[in-house]
N, C-alpha and C positions, 0 to 999 in steps of 0.2 A: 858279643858281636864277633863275626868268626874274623882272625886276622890273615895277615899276606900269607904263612904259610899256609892257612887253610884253603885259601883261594889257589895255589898252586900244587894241593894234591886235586883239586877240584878241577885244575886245568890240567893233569897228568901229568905235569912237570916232575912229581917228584911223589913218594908213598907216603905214606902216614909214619910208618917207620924211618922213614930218612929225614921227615917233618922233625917228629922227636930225640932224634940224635944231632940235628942242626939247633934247633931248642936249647937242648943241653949244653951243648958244647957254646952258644950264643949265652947262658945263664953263667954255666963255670969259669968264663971267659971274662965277661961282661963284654962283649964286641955283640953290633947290633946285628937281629939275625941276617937283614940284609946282607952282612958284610960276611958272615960266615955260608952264607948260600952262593955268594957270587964267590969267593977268594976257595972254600974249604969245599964245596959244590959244584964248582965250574957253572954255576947257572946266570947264565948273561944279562946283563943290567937291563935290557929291554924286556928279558921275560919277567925281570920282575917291575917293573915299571907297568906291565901289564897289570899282574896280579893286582896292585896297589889300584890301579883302575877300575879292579873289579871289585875289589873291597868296596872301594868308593861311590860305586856304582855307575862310574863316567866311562864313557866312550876313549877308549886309548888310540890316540891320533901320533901319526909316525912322520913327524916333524919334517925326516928328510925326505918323505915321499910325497911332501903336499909347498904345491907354491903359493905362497902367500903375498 
């Protein structure tokens, strides 16, 4: 089952190569990849909140733009 980072070379956020070296560095580390794509990546918690939506196959709904 393809994970977050797959979903976000899938969205262009990032290459396969930078997939793998976020990978690693999340493995050699033990920090989760989340945390090394957003801290070691600059890649912003909503785009990955995305990805994890698309993993999931849900609709990613932007909290602060809907009134509920």
């Amino acid at each position: 089952m393809p994970g977050i980072g797959d979903a976000l070379v899938k969205m262009g956020v990032i290459s396969q190569e930078m997939l793998e070296i976020a990978e690693n560095e999340a493995r050699t580390t033990g920090r989760p990849l989340e945390e090394v794509l957003t801290l070691g990546f600059l890649i912003p918690e909503e785009t990955i909140a995305r990805a994890h939506a698309e993993v999931m196959g849900a609709q990613y709904v932007d909290l602060s733009k809907v009134t509920v």
